[in-house]
Structures are given as structure tokens and as C-alpha cells.
LODO-864913 format. One record per residue (C-alpha): residue in one letter; x, y, z. Coordinates in steps of 0.5 Angstrom, whole numbers, padded with zeros to 4 digits, always signed. Example, Ala and Ser with C-alpha at 12.3 -4.5 7.8 and 13.67 -1.06 7.14 Angstrom:
A+0025-0009+0016;S+0027-0002+0014;
***
This chain:
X-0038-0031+0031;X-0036-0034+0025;X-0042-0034+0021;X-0043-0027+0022;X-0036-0025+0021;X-0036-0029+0015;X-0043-0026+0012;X-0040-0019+0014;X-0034-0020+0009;X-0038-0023+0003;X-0042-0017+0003;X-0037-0012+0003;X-0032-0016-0001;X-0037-0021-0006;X-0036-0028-0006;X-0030-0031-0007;X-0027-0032-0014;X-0023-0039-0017;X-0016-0039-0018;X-0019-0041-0026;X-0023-0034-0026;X-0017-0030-0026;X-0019-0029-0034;X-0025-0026-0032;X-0021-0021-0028;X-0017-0017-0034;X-0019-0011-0035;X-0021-0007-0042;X-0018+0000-0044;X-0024+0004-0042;X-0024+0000-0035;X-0016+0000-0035;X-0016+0008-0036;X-0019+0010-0029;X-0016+0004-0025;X-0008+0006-0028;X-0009+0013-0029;X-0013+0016-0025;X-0008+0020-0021;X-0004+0023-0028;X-0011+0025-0030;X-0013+0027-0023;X-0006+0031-0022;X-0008+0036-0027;X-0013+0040-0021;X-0007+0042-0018;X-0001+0042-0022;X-0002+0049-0024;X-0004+0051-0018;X+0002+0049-0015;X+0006+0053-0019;X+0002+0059-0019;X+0003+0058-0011;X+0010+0058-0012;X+0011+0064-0016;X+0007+0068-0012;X+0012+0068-0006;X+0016+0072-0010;X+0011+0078-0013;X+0006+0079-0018;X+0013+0079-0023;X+0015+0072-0023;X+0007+0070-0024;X+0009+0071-0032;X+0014+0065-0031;X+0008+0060-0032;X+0007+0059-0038;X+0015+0057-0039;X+0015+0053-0033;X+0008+0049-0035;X+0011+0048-0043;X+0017+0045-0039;X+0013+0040-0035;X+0008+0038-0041;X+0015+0037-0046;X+0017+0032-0039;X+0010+0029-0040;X+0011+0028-0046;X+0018+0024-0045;X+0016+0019-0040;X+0009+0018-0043;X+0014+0015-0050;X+0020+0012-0044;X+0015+0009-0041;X+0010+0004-0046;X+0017+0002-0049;X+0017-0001-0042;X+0010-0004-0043;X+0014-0007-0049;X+0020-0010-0047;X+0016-0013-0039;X+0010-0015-0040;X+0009-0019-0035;X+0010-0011-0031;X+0013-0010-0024;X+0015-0003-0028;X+0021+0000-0025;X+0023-0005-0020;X+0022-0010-0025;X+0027-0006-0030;X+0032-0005-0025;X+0033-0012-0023;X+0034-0014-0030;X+0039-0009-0032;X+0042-0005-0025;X+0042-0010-0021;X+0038-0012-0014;X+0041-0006-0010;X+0039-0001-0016;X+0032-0005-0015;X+0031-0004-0009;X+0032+0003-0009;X+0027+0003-0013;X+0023-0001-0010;X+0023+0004-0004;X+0022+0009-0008;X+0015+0007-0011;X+0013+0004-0004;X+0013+0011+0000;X+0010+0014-0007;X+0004+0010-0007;X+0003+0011+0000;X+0004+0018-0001;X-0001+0019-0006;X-0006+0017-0003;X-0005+0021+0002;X-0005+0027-0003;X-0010+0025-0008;X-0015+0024-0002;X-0013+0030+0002;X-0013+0034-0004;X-0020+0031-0005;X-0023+0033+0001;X-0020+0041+0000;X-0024+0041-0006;X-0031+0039-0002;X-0029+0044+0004;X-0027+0049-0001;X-0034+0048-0004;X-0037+0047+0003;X-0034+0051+0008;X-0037+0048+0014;X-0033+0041+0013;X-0027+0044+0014;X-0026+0042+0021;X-0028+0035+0019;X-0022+0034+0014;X-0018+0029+0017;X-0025+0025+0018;X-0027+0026+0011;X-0020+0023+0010;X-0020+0017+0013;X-0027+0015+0011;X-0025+0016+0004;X-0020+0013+0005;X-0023+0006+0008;X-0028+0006+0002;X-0022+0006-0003;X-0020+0000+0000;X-0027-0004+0001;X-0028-0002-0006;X-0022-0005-0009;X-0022-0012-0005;X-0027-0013-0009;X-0023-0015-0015;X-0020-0010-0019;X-0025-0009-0024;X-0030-0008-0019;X-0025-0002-0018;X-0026+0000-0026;X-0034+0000-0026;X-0034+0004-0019;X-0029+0009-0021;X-0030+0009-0029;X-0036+0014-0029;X-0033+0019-0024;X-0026+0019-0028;X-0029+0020-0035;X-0035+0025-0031;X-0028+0029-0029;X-0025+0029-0036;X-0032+0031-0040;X-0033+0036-0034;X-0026+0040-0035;X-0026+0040-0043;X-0033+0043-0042;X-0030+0048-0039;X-0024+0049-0042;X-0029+0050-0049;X-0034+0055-0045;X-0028+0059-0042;X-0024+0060-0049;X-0031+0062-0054;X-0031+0067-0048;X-0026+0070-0048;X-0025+0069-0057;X-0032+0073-0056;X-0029+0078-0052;X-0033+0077-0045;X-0027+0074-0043;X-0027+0072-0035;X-0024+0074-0029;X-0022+0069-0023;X-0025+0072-0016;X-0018+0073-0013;X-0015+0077-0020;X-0015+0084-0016;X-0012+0081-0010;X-0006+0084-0010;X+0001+0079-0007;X+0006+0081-0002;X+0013+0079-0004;X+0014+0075+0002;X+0021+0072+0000;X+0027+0074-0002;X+0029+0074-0011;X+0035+0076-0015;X+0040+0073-0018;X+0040+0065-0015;X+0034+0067-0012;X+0030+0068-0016;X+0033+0061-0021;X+0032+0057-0015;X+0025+0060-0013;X+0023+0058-0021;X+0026+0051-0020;X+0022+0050-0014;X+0016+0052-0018;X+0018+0048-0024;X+0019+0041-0019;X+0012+0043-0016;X+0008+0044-0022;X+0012+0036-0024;X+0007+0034-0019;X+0003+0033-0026;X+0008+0025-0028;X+0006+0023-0021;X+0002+0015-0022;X+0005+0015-0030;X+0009+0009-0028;X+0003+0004-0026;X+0001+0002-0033;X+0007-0001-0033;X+0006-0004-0026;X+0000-0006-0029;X+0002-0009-0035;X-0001-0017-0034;X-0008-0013-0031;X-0010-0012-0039;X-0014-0016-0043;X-0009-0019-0049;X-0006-0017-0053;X-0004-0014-0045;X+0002-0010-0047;X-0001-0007-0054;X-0006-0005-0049;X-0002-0002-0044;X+0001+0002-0049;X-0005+0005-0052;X-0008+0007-0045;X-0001+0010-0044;X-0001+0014-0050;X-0009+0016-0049;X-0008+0019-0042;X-0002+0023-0044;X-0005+0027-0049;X-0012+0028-0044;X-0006+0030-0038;X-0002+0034-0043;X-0009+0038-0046;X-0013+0039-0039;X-0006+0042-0036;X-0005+0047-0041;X-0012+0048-0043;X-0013+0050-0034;X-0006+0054-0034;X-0008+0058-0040;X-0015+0059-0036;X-0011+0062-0030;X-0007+0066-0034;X-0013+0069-0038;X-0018+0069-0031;X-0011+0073-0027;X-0011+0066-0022;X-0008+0071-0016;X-0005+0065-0009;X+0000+0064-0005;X+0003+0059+0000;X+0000+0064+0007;X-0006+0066+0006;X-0004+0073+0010;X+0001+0075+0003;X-0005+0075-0001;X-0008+0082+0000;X-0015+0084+0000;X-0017+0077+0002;X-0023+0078+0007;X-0020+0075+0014;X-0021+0068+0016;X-0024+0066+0009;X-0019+0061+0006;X-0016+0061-0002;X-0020+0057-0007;X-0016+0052-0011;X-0015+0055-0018;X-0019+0051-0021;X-0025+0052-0017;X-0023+0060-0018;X-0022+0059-0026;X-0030+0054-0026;X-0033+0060-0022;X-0031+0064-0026;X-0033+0061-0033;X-0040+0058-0030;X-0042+0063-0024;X-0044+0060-0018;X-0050+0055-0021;X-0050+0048-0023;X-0045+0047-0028;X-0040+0050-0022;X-0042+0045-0017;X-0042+0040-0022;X-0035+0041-0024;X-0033+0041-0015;X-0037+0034-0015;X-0033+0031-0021;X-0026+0034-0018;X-0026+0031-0012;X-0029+0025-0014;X-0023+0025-0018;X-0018+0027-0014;X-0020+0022-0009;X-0021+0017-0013;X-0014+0020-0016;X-0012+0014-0010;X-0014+0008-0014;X-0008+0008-0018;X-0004+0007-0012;X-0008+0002-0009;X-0007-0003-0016;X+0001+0000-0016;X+0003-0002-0009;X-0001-0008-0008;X+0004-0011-0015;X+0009-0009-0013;X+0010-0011-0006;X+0007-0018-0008;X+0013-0018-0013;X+0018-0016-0008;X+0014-0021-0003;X+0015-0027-0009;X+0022-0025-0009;X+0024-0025-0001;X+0025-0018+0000;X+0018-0016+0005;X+0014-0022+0008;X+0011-0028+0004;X+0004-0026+0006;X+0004-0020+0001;X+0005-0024-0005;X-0002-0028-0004;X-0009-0026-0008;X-0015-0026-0003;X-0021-0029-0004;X-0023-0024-0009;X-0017-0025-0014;X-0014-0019-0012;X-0007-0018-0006;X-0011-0016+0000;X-0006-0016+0004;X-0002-0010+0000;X-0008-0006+0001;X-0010-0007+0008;X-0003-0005+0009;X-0003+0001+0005;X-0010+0003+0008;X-0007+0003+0014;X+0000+0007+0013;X-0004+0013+0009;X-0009+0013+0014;X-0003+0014+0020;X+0000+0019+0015;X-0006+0023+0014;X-0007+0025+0021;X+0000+0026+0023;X+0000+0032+0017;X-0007+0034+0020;X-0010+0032+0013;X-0006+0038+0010;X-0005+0039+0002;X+0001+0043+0002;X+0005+0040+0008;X+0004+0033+0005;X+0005+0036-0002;X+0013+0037+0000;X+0014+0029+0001;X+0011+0028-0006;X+0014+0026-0012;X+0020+0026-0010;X+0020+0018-0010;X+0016+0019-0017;X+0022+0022-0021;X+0028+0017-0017;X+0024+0011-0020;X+0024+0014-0026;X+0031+0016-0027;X+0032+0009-0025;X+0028+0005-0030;X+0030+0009-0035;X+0037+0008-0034;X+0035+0000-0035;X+0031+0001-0041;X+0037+0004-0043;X+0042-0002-0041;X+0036-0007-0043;X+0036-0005-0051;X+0044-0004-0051;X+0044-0011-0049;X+0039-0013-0054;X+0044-0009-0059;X+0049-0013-0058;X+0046-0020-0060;X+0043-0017-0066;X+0046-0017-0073;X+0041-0014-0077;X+0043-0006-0078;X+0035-0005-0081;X+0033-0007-0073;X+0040-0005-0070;X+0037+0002-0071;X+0031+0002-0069;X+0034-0002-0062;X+0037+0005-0062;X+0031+0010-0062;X+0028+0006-0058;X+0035+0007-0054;X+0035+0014-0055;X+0029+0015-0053;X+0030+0012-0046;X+0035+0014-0045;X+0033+0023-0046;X+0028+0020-0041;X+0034+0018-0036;X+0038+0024-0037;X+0031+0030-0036;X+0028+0025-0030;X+0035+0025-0026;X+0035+0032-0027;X+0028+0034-0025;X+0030+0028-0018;X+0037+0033-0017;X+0032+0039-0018;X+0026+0037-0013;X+0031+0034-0008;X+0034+0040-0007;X+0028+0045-0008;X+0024+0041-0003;X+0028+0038+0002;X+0028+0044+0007;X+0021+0043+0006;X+0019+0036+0008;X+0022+0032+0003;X+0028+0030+0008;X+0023+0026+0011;X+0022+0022+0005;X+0030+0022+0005;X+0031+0018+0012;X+0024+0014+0010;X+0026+0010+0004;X+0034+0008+0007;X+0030+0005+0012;X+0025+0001+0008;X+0031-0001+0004;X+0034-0003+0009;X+0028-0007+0012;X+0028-0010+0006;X+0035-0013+0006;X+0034-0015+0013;X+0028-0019+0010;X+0031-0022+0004;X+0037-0024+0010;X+0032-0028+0014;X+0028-0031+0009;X+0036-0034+0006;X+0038-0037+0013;X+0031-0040+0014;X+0032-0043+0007;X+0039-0046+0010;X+0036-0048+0015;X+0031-0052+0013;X+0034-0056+0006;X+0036-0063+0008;X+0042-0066+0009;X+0044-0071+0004;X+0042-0076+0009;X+0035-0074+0010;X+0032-0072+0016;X+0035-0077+0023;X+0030-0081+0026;X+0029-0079+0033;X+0031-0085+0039;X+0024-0085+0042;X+0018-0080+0044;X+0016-0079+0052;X+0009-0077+0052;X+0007-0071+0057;X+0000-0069+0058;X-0001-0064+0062;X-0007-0063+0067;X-0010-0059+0073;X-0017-0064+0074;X-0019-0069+0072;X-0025-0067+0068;X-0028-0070+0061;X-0022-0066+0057;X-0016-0069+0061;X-0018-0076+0060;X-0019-0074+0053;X-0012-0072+0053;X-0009-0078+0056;X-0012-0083+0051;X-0011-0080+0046;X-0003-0080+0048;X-0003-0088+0050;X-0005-0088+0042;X+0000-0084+0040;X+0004-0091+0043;X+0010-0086+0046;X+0017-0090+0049;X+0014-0087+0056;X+0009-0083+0059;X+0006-0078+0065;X+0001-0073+0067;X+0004-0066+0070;X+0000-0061+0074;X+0003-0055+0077;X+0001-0054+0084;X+0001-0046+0086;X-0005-0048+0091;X-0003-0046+0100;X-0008-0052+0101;X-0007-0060+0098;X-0009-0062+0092;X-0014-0067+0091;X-0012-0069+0084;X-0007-0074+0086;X-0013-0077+0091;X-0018-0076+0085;X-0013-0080+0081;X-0012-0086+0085;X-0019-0086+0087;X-0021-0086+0079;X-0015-0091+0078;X-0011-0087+0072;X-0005-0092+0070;X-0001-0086+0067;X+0004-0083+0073;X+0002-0077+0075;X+0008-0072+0077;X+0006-0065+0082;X+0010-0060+0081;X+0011-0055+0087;X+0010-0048+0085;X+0011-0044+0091;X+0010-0036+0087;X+0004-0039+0084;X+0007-0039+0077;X+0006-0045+0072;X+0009-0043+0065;X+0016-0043+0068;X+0015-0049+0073;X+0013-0053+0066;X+0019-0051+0062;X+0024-0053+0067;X+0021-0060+0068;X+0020-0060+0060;X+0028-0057+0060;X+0030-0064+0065;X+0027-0069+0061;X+0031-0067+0055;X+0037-0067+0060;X+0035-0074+0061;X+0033-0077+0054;X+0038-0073+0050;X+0037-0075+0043;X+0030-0076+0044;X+0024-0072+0042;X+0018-0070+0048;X+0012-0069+0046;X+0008-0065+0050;X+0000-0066+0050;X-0005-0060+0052;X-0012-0061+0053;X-0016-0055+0050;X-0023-0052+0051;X-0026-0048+0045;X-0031-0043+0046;X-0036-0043+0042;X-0037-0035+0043;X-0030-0031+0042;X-0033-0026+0048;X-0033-0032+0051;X-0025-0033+0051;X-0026-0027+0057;X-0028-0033+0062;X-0022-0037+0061;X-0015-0036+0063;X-0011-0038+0056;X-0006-0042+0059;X-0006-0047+0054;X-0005-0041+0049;X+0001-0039+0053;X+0004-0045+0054;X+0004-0047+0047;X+0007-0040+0045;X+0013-0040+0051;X+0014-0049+0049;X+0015-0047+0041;X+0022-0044+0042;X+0024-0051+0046;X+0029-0055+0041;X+0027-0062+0040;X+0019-0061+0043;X+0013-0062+0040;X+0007-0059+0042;X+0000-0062+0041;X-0007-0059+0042;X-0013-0063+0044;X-0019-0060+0043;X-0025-0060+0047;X-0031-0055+0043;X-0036-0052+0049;X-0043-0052+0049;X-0043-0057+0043;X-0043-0063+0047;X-0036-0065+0044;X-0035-0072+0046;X-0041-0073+0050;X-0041-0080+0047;X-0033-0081+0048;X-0033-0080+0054;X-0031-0087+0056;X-0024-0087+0057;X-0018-0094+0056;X-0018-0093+0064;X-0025-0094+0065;X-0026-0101+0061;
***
């Protein structure tokens, strides 16, 4: 089974990498663009789109308020985009948010942040892959009852790919992210010369008519624009990842970081405003419940506005198809951000004792394996409990995103005022405070946009993402807790460790097999202070074991216990229990003969009891358990059979 298993998992992984190839691991710019950005670039299909969904609730009227909304969300962009690749700067070895906050904030802070960023990510996948599928089902109609499949299909290619190394990932993803940009620009040029040429283009839904379905006027109307303006923000989600990310770059690391921070925000900020003026110019007609939208034929579902704004640019042929491909490509693939973040950062948080050690470890491939196996699995349960649904899961989103922005801001700000203090020169005072003012503006628009998202969403879903992240971390706390009562536990006194006064030997046995004799040469080597074999009896009719020992002449002490409701974990416990009685101070090792099958179906046959009693004897203090082994169908010992009762 091993072999099998082991040939599985190099073909879908690769072979293993040496911990000294990690260099080889470090990702240039080109490759770096679409592992960290593919969901800030990604998010640009949508964002328009949520806003127009908004705006919708309250009439063809308030759809005017687009373009505002859309400048505020591309001048945020902006902000954090320059906020950010100082962080590049001042922590290159990454950690983003989580990072910053603990230097600066402290570890309650961190953790926040911390929380935050671990139900983003794993929202984010969710999203981008759902919102990925929503593009191909708006294609092909047919697919639609498959969604939730589709979902964890891609979801679980996401992951195959990315255990095989993170540049694997960047070669994989680089083609349908760079075809994603090329596609939308030429659209973006082909739609304006239209209309500059007087053709001008029509979105199909532009004569569908919106029926008012909530209430405007006075504060109404300000929280229903306020609610459109925190889902157009879906557009900054995954912007933080290069910072996580930082050692993941070729050197220098942070130079690089920050380059292709500053190249994303300028393909993010022209791809959104080029695609909201697109669906202004084309009259893009949504809204949240279809049944608003007056003129759509019934039981035909909305297109996605960009897919509405390509059909009417390109008309149904190939460049429109093409345009589709390249979207949920990146929309799917938007994902990967997530899957290079999360696995960082909980690798961080498991170095620093606040989620288990294990995630902290590099796989075969050089990459955190277990971070991404634990993100596959939590997106994937999310994905059905929302039935693979955009707008449901869309309301938990990035709430978690502007929480850990507002805090490593705020951090950032602390970090260069500290760093003020210690310096005397006025010409680098100064520029200290640029950079400080410019965090600290990040710190002050991102907190607002949190209060504005928080109160806007929170009706709508994003109380769940306020429960949830409390819990994680209170979890990590707790976590952080016993891994600090572990280390008390463990470090050594100032004597040393105390010497045990004797060892007493007890091998357990049921027959008198090659195994057991094994077994009980192997315990008169180990030369204990005292020595017996113990077989529970749960049989009705005598047990031929004691006549068998004595026929065999077995010097060791064969001691029977009485087990009249047939059980053999409990009798073997309390006798382990009475010897500790009588040798208090000493240590009791128990000695177990083992089978080991050469077959894991072959497990079925036997009864584990050996398995079950090593897991109920770990917990006795002052016991030692010890296996022996006896490999089935190998001839395992054939040549050692003979035992030191035999000669």
C-alpha cells in the first residue's frame, strides 16, 4: 500500500525537494504577479458589479451614484496600495498584518489580526471559486444545477497544484491571469473606440426596467449608497498578500514585493474604472432578486456584468467566449492568493505557539502543506453550506479584509514613530513622517470603511464572520495556553531527571506463538528488576495456555486474569494499576507482541487489541509501553525463532 500511495503522491505532488533548494523556490516578478495578485486582479469582474446590485435595490435613480462610489473605492485602492509596500519595507521577512501588529500593537492586537486574515482567506476561496463557476454557468446554463461540484472540484485542483511548490503554482496560473488582463484591456480599448466612433454599446439588460424594492430618502438612501460603496470595496481584497509574502520573492525580496504591488494597483485601478464606465456607457441594468428586474423573461437568470458589457462589445462569438474563459479562470484561480497567504500565516502563527506546531512545517515540496490541506477542507465545507451561492457568501467577505487593514496601519504608524525617536538627523526625521502620514491616512480610511461594512453587512451575513473570528481567537489563546503549560511541564529541574528505582517487566500474551516468545526474549534482554507474562482469560472453558506454558517449560511467571464480562483493556489496566501500588517509585514497562500486516485491508481481520491497549496505557504515569513487532507474510523472524527457553 505504501509503494502505491508513495507513487500516487509523487505524481501528483513531484519529488521531493532538499531543504537547500529552497533558493530555487523564489519567485521573480512575472511569476510573483499571479501567485500574490490574482484575487485583487481577479476582483475586478465583480466589484462593479456589486455596486450596480446595490444601487439597484433603489431604482434606476440612485444608479447615477456609480461613478462616485467607484472613484472612492479606486482613491481607497490607491491608499493601501502605498500603505502597503512600505510594509514591504520595514518587514521583509513578511507575516503582513499579523506581523506588524505584534511588533507594534502587541499580541492581543496580532491576534485579531490574525483572526481576521484566517476566515478571509478562507473566504476568498470560497468566493473567487463560486464567483468562477457563476461565470461558466452564465455561459453555459446547463451547468447550473452542478455548481456546488464544480466548486469543490476546482477547489481541490487548486490545491494539488499548489502542494507542488509555489512556483509550480505561478507557472500554472501565470498564462490564465496575464490572458485575463490582456483580454479585459482589449475589450476595454474595443468598447471605447466604439463608442468614440459613435456605434456606441448596449448591455442586453439596458431596457429592463428596476423596480424599487427598498425603502430611500433621507438616512435611507445614505446607508443604502454606504452599503453599495462597502460592496464595491470587494475590490482591495488579497492586496495584503505581498506583504505576507515578502520572503517568497527573488532578492532584493522587498524591492521586488513592492514593484509588483505597485504594478497590480495600477492593472486593478484601470480594469475597474475602465469596466464601471463600460457599464454606465452600455446602461448594465441588476439587481439582488431577479423578480425586480422587469423584462427578464422568467426563469432565465441575470448575466454578470461584465459578461453583459463583453456580449455587447464583441457580440456572441469568440472574442466573447474568450473573455468568459479568461474570467473564471481568474476568478478561480483569484484563490491562489489565498492559498499562498493562509499557509504563511498559519506557519507563523504555528512558529509562535498560537495554532498547532504542525502547520509550521514545509512539505515534501518545500511548501506548507498542511495549511493548505486545512484550507481545502474548511472552503470546501463553507461552499456547500452556502450552496455554492456568490451573493450569499459575498456578505461575509471582507469584512476580515479591512480589520487587518486598519490594524497594520495603525502599527505601521507606531513602527516609524518609534523609529523617529531614535533618529536625530532632521532630513530622515522627515521623511520618517511621510511615510508615517501616509500609514497613517491608510489607518484612518480603512477604519472607516471597517465601521462602514460592519454596519452595512452585518444584517446580511457578516454576523457570522463577527461570531467566528472571537472564536478563532479564542482558540488560538487556548492554544498558545497549552503549549506554555507543556513547556512548564517539560524543562528540567535543576537536578536533572530523577533515576527510577527498578524497571518490572510485563509482557502481555494471549498464546504461545512465535511472536509472544519474541516478545518475552526480548524483555529478559532489556534485564528488568522483575519479570511476568499476563493473559487476560474471558473464556467459559479452561485455558490451555497455563498447560501449554508449563509443557513448553517457560521460566517466566505466567500470571491469568480472571475476566468474567470478557473484557481485556479494563482487567490489564487495574493489574498494571496494582503493581505501581506495590513498586511505588519504580517504572513498569509493559511489552506487547505486535502483528503487522503487510496489507492495510488486512487490518480488518485482526482485532487491534494491541493498538487499543497502548492508546488507554499512554495516560498511566510512570508506565512505559513498548511494541514488538512481528511483520506478516515476510517470514519476519523465521530464522529467529529460537528463544532463550529453548536453548
Amino acid at each position: 500500500m505504501s509503494s502505491t500511495a508513495g507513487a500516487l503522491s509523487r505524481v501528483l505532488v513531484g519529488e521531493p525537494l532538499r531543504s537547500d533548494d529552497i533558493g530555487e523556490t523564489l519567485l521573480p516578478k512575472r511569476l510573483a504577479l499571479p501567485v500574490f495578485c490574482s484575487d485583487p486582479l481577479s476582483s475586478v469582474a465583480y466589484a462593479t458589479e456589486q455596486i450596480v446590485l446595490v444601487l439597484g435595490l433603489g431604482g434606476l435613480a440612485l444608479l447615477s451614484l456609480t461613478p462616485w462610489l467607484a472613484a472612492a473605492v479606486v482613491l481607497l485602492l490607491i491608499v493601501v496600495v502605498a500603505s502597503y509596500r512600505q510594509t514591504c519595507f520595514a518587514y521583509p521577512d513578511g507575516g503582513g498584518a499579523y506581523a506588524v501588529s505584534r511588533a507594534n500593537l502587541g499580541e492581543e492586537a496580532s491576534l485579531v489580526a490574525a483572526s481576521a486574515l484566517l476566515i478571509d482567506y478562507v473566504l476568498t476561496v470560497a468566493v473567487s471559486v463560486v464567483a468562477g463557476v457563476a461565470a461558466i454557468t452564465s455561459a453555459i446554463p446547463a451547468l447550473v444545477p452542478h455548481a456546488v461540484a464544480l466548486s469543490l472540484g476546482f477547489v481541490t485542483i487548486l490545491a494539488a497544484v499548489n502542494l507542488r511548490g509555489v512556483k509550480e503554482s505561478g507557472r500554472a496560473f501565470a498564462i490564465p491571469t496575464y490572458g485575463f488582463v490582456a483580454a479585459i484591456y482589449a475589450m476595454l480599448v474595443v468598447a471605447l473606440a466604439k463608442v468614440a466612433f459613435g456605434d456606441g454599446i448596449t448591455a442586453e439588460s439596458a431596457h429592463y426596467h428596476l423596480r424599487q424594492v427598498a425603502d430611500t430618502g433621507g438616512l435611507l438612501t445614505v446607508f443604502l449608497v454606504l452599503r453599495a460603496f462597502a460592496s464595491g470595496c470587494t475590490a482591495l481584497t488579497g492586496v495584503e498578500a505581498v506583504s505576507n509574502g515578502v520572503p517568497a520573492f527573488r532578492p532584493p525580496k522587498s524591492r521586488n514585493a513592492a514593484n509588483t504591488l505597485l504594478v497590480m494597483g495600477l492593472l486593478a485601478t484601470t480594469m475597474f474604472a475602465g469596466i464601471t464606465a463600460l457599464a454606465l456607457i452600455s446602461h448594465v441594468h441588476m439587481a439582488e432578486n431577479a423578480s425586480a428586474l422587469v423584462g427578464l423573461p422568467a426563469g432565465e437568470a441575470q448575466k454578470t456584468a461584465l459578461s453583459q458589457i463583453a456580449l455587447a462589445t464583441f457580440g456572441n462569438g469568440a472574442m466573447f467566449y474568450l473573455v468568459q474563459s479568461f474570467t473564471a479562470a481568474i476568478l478561480i484561480l483569484a484563490a491562489n492568493t489565498a492559498f499562498n497567504g493562509f499557509p504563511v500565516l498559519s506557519s507563523l502563527l504555528g512558529r509562535d505557539g498560537f495554532l498547532p506546531r504542525q502547520l509550521a512545517l514545509r512539505g515534501d515540496r518545500l511548501v506548507f502543506s498542511n495549511g493548505i490541506v486545512l484550507l481545502t477542507v474548511v472552503a470546501g465545507v463553507l461552499i456547500v453550506a452556502f450552496n455554492a451561492s456568490v451573493t450569499r457568501l459575498i456578505q461575509l467577505y471582507i469584512l476580515g479584509v479591512f480589520l487587518s487593514f486598519t490594524l497594520s496601519q495603525a502599527g505601521m504608524v507606531r513602527h516609524w514613530a518609534r523609529l523617529m525617536k531614535d533618529e536625530a538627523r532632521p532630513a530622515e526625521r522627515r521623511g520618517l513622517r511621510r511615510k508615517q502620514m501616509v500609514n497613517g491616512a491608510g489607518a484612518v480610511v480603512t477604519g472607516l470603511v471597517f465601521v462602514i461594512v460592519l454596519v452595512t453587512k452585518f444584517a446580511e451575513g457578516a454576523w457570522i464572520v463577527v461570531l467566528a473570528a472571537p472564536v478563532l481567537f479564542a482558540a488560538m489563546k487556548a492554544v498558545a495556553r497549552h503549549y506554555r503549560q507543556v513547556n512548564r511541564e517539560l524543562s528540567p529541574s535543576a537536578s536533572g531527571a530523577v533515576l527510577p528505582g527498578k524497571v518490572h517487566a510485563v509482557v502481555l500474551v494471549s498464546n504461545l506463538l512465535a511472536p509472544t516468545l519474541r516478545a518475552l526474549a526480548f524483555a529478559e534482554a532489556t534485564a528488568p528488576a522483575t519479570i511476568r507474562a499476563v493473559k487476560v482469560s474471558a473464556e467459559d472453558l479452561d485455558d490451555p495456555l497455563p498447560r501449554e506454558w508449563e509443557e513448553r517449560g517457560v521460566p517466566t511467571p505466567l500470571v491469568v486474569i480472571e475476566s468474567p464480562y470478557r473484557e481485556t483493556i479494563r482487567p490489564v489496566r487495574q493489574y498494571i494499576r496494582l503493581l505501581r501500588r506495590e513498586h511505588p517509585g519504580d517504572v513498569i514497562s509493559v511489552i506487547l507482541p505486535e502483528y503487522v500486516v503487510s496489507h492495510w485491508w488486512q487490518n480488518l481481520l485482526h482485532n487491534q487489541t494491541a493498538l487499543r491497549l497502548k492508546t488507554r496505557l499512554r495516560f498511566e504515569p510512570s508506565v512505559t509501553v513498548t511494541s514488538v513487532p512481528w511483520v506478516l507474510g515476510t517470514r519476519d523472524g523465521a530464522t529467529d525463532t529460537t528463544t532463550p527457553f529453548d536453548r
